[in-house]
C-alpha positions as CSV (number, residue, x, y, z in Angstrom):
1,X,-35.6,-165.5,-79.9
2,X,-37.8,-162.4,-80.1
3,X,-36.4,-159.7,-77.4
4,X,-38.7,-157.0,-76.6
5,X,-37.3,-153.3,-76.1
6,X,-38.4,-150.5,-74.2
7,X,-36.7,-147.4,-75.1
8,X,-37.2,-144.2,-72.6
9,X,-36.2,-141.0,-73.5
10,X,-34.2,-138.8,-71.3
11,X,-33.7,-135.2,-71.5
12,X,-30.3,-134.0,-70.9
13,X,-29.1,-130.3,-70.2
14,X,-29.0,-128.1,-67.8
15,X,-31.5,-125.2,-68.9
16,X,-33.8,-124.6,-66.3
17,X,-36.6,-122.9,-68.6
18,X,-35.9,-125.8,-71.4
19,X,-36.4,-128.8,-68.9
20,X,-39.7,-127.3,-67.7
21,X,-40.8,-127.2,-71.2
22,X,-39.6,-130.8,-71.9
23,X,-41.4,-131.6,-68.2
24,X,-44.6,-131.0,-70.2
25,X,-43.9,-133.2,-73.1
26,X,-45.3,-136.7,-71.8
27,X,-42.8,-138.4,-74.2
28,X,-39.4,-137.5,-71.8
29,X,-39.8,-139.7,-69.0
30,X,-36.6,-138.5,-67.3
31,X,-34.0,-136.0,-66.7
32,X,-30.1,-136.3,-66.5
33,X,-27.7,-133.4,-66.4
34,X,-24.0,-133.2,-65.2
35,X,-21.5,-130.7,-63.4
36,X,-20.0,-129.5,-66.7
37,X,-23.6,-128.5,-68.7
38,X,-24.6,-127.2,-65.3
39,X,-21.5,-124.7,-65.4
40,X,-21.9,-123.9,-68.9
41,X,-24.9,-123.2,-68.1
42,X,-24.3,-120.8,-66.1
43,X,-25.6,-122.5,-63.3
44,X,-23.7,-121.0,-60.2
45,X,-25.3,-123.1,-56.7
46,X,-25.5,-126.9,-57.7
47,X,-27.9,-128.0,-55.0
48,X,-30.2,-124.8,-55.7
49,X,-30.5,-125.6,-59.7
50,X,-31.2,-129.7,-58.5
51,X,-33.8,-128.3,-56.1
52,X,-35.4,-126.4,-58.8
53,X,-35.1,-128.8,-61.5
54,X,-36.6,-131.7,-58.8
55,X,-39.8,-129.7,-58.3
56,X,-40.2,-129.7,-62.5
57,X,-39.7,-133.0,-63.6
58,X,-43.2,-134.0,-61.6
59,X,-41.3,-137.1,-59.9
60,X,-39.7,-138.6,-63.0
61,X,-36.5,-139.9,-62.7
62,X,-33.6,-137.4,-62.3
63,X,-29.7,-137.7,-62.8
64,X,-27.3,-135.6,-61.0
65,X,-23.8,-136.3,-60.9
66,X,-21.1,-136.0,-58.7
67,X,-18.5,-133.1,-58.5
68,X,-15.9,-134.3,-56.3
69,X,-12.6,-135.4,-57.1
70,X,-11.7,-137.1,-53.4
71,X,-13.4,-140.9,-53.3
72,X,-14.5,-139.9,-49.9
73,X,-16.2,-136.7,-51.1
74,X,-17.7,-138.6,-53.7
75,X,-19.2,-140.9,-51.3
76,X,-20.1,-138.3,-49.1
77,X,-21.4,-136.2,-52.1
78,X,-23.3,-139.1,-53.7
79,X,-25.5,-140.0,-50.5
80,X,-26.6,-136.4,-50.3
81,X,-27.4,-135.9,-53.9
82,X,-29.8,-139.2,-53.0
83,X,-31.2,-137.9,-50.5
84,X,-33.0,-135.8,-52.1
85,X,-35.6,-137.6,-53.3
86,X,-36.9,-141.0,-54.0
87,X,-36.3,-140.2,-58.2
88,X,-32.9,-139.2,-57.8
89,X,-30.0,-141.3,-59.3
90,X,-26.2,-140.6,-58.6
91,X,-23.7,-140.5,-61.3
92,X,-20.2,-141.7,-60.5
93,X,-17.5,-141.5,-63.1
94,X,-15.5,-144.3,-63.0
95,X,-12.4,-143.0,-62.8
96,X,-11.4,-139.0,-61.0
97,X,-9.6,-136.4,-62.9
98,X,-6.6,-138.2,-61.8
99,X,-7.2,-141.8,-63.7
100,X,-7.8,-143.4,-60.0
101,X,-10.8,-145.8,-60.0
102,X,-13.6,-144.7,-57.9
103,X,-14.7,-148.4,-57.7
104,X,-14.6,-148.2,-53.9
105,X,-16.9,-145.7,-53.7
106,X,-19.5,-148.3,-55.2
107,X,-18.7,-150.9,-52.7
């Protein structure tokens, strides 16, 4: 059997100024960043930087990931962060910080 492959390549970081330099590059066809390369970043208002960052990436798709702990904040947290647009996609971890599944979250 001869399986075909598409790879895409996905930027991922959470510099502002280096994501709309990699928007530019026609080769990245998406974005994905996460609350702990946001804060080293710097980055100090979550839904401010995802703003920013959506009205770079010229529509491609976008990863943003949760930053609750609570399965219902997550759930909560997760249909806002969609909400913002048609190319956003929610990251869930699959377990919190306290080794609890967040399975239900995804049912």
């Amino acid at each position: 059997m001869n399986a075909r492959h598409t790879v895409k390549i996905f930027a991922d970081g959470a510099d502002l100024a280096a994501m709309r330099k990699l928007a530019a590059d026609p080769m990245i066809q998406g974005f994905t960043t996460n609350p702990t390369l946001m804060r080293q970043a710097g980055v100090g208002d979550y839904e401010t930087f995802a703003r920013e960052v959506l009205s770079v990436v010229s529509g491609r798709p976008v990863s943003f990931e949760v930053f609750a702990d609570d399965l219902d904040d997550m759930e909560r947290q997760a249909l806002t962060l969609a909400s913002w647009g048609p190319n956003v996609y929610v990251k869930i971890p699959v377990t919190n910080t306290k080794g609890v599944s967040t399975v239900p979250v995804l049912d």
